[in-house]
N, C-alpha and C positions, 0 to 999 in steps of 0.2 A: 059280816056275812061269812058264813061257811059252806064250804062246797067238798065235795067226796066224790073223783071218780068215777064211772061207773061201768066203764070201757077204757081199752086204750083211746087216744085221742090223735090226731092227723093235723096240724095245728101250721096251716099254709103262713099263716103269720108269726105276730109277738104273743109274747105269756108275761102281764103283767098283773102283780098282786102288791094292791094298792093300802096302807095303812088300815086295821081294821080288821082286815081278809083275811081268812085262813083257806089253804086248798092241801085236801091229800091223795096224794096221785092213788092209793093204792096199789095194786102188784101186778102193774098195767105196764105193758112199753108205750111212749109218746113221743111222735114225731115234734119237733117245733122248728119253722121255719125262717122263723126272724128273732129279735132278740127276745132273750128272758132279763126278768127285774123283778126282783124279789124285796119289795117295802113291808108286806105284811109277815102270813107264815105259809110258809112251806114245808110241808110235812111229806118227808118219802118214806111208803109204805111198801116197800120191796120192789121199787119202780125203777123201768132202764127209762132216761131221757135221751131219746137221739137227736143234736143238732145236725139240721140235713140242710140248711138253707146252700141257696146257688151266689148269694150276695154274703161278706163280713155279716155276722155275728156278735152279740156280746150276748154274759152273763154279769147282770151288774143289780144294781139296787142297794138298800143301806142296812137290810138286816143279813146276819149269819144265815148260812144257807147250806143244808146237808145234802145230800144228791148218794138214793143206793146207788145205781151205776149210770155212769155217763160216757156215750158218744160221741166224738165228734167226726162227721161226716160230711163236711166242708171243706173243700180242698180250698178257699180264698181264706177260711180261718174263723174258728170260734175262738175271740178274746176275752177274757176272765177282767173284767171291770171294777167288779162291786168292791164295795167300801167295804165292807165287812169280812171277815174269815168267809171261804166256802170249801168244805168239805167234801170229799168222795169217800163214803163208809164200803162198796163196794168194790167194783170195777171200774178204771178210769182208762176207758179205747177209744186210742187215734187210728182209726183206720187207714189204711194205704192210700198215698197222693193226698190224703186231708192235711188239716193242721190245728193246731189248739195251743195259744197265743194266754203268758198270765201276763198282764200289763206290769210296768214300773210301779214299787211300791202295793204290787195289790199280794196277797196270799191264799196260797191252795194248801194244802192238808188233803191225803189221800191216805186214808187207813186200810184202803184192801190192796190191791195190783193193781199199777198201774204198766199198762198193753201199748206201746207203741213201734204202728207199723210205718211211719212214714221216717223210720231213721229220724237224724239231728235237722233235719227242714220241718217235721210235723210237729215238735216240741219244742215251744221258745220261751224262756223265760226273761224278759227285759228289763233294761236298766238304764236309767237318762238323771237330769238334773235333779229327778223328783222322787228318785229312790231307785230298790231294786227287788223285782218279784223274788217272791217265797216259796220254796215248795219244801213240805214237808212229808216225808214215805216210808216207807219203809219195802218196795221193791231192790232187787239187784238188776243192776247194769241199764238203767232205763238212758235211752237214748235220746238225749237233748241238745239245745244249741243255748247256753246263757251268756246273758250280754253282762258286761259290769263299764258301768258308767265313771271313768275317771277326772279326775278334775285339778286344775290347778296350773302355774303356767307353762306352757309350750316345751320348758327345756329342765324342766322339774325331774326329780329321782321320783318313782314308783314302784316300793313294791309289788311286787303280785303272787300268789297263793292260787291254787288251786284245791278243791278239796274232792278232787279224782282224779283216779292214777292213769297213765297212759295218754295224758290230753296233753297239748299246745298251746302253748297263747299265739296269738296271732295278730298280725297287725303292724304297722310301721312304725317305729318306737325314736328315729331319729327325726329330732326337733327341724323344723321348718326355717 
């Protein structure tokens, strides 16, 4: 089944496009209020997606997934799920007090600007046993918090790198 837009859309709930599905937003803004999951195709056609929901958020599903521009407008957090690459070819804005969460092991790819107004609490990129989120941009000075997940025992040597300048590690480094 395929579907096209035809208006913006006000979307109090989920946006899920099941194997099979094609939808193209057209050059419409759209509200979505609960999660997105993207199994079919997703086609943006010069569309802003604003997640606005008042509860956590995701963006998840198993296919690749492009997004012109995307909002997030959550202050408890839209977190980036999906298995597959997902793209921002446009504008990628965190608006002020929101936050926009890419899980362990998951990746983002942002080819336009990426806007972040909530400082290093609105942009987390995480890291646990199971990996460690990707972002890939080409913005200057975007403000984030990334976690790196280290491992091994208790009283072990770790390097650590940073790949930006003027930052800290932080954290309690003497063994237990």
């Amino acid at each position: 089944a395929a579907s096209t837009a035809g208006a913006g859309m006000d979307i109090e709930g989920g946006f899920t496009l099941g194997p099979g599905t094609t939808f193209t937003t057209a050059a419409f803004t759209h509200s979505i209020g609960g999660n997105f999951s993207d199994n079919g195709t997703f086609t943006a056609d010069g569309s802003t997606i604003i997640f606005d929901g008042s509860l956590a958020q995701t963006i998840g599903g198993t296919t690749a997934t492009t997004f012109d521009n995307i909002i997030s407008d959550n202050a408890t957090g839209v977190k980036l799920i999906s298995n597959a690459l997902t793209t921002v070819s446009g504008t990628l804005t965190i608006n002020s007090g929101k936050k926009l969460i890419v899980a362990p092991g998951k990746e983002l790819t942002s080819s336009g600007t990426i806007t972040n107004n909530s400082d290093t609490s609105g942009f987390v990129l995480q890291s646990d046993t199971t990996g460690t989120a990707s972002l890939l941009h080409n913005t200057d000075n975007v403000s984030a918090s990334v976690q790196r997940y280290i491992s091994g025992p208790v009283q072990a040597w770790h390097f650590l790198s940073s790949p930006v300048s003027d930052e800290s590690v932080g954290g309690s480094w003497l063994p237990s």
